[in-house]
C-alpha positions as CSV (number, residue, x, y, z in Angstrom):
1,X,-22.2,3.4,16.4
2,X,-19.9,4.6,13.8
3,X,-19.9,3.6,10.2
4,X,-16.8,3.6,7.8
5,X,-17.4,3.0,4.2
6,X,-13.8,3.2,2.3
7,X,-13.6,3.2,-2.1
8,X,-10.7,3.4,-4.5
9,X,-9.2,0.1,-4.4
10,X,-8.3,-1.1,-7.5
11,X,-5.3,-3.1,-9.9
12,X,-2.4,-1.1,-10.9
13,X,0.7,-1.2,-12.3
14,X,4.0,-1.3,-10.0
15,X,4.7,2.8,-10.3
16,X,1.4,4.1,-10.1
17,X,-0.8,5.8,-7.7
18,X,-4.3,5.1,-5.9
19,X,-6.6,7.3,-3.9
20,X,-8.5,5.9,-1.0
21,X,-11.4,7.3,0.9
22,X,-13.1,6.9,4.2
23,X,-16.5,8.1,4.7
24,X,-17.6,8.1,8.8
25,X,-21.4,8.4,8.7
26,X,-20.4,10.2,12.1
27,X,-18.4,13.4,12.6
28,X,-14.7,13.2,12.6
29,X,-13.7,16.5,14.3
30,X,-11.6,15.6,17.2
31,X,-10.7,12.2,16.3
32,X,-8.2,9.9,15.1
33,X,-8.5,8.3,12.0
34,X,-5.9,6.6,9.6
35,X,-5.5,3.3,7.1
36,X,-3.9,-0.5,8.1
37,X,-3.3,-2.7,5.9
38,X,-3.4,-6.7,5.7
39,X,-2.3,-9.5,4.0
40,X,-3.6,-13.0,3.7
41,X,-1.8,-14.9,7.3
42,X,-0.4,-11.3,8.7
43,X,-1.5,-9.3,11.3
44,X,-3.2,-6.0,10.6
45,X,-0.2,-3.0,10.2
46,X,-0.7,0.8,10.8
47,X,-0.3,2.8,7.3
48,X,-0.8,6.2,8.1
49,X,-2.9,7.9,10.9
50,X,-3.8,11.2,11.3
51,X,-4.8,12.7,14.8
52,X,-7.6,14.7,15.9
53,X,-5.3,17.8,15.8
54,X,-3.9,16.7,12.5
55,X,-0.4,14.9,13.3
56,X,0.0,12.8,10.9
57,X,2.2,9.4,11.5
58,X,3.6,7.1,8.7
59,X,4.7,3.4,8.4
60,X,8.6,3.6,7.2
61,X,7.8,1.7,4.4
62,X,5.3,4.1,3.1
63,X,6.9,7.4,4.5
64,X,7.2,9.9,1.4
65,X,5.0,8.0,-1.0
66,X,1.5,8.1,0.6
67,X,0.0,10.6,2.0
68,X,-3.2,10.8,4.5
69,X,-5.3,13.3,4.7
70,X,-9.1,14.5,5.9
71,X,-11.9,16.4,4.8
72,X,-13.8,17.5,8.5
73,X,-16.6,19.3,6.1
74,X,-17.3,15.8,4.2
75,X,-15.8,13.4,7.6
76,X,-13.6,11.9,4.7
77,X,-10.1,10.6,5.3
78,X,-8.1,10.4,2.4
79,X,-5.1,8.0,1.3
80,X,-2.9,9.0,-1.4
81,X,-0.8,6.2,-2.6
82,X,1.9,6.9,-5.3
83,X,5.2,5.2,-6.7
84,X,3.2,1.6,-5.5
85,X,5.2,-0.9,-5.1
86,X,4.0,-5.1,-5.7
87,X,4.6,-5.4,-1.6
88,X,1.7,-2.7,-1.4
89,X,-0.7,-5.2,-2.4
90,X,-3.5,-5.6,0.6
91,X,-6.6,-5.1,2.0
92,X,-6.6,-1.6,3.5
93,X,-8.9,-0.6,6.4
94,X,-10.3,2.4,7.3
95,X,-9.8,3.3,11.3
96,X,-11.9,6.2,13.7
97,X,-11.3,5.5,17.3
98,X,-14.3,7.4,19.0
99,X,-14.5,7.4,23.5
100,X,-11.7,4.3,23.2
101,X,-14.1,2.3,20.8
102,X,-11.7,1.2,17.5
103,X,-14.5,1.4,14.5
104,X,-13.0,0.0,11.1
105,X,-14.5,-0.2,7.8
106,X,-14.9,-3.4,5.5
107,X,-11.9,-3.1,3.8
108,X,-11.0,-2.3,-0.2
109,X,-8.5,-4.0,-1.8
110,X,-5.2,-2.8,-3.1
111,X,-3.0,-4.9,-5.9
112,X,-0.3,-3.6,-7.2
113,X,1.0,-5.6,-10.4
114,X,4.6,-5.9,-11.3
């Protein structure tokens, strides 16, 4: 069973930036990981993924702002968000797919003011 604890959710103002991280209380070497985001009524939506080799894939609406990242020696994955936008605004969820299992964190949440 695989634990993801993310932090760095916060309030900010339309412009800035935002660091997220993902701690697996399990290794990560080998695995996907990545952030979805959701909003209140909406389906959960990739963000950014990053595979076990270290593709990295990007919604088009985030593509050249954030940036995801990983840290194999701390099992971190990192999400750095900058130029946020008020349509940012969400919950964002850490994801480690481990043997086909999805594992997902609690979520932190993201608000972006204008």
């Amino acid at each position: 069973q695989v634990q993801l604890v993310e932090s760095g959710g916060d309030l900010v103002q339309a412009g800035g930036s935002l660091k997220l991280s993902c701690v697996s209380s399990g290794s990560i070497f080998g695995r996907p990981m990545g952030w979805y985001r959701q909003t209140p009524g909406k389906q959960r939506d990739l963000v950014a993924t990053i595979t076990g080799g270290g593709y990295t894939t990007y919604a088009n609406s985030v593509r050249g702002r954030f940036t995801v990242s990983r840290d194999l020696a701390k099992n971190m994955v990192v999400l750095q968000m900058n130029s946020l936008k008020v349509e940012d605004t969400a919950v964002y969820y850490c994801w480690l797919r481990d043997d086909d299992v999805d594992y997902w964190g609690q979520g932190t949440q993201v608000t972006i003011s204008p």
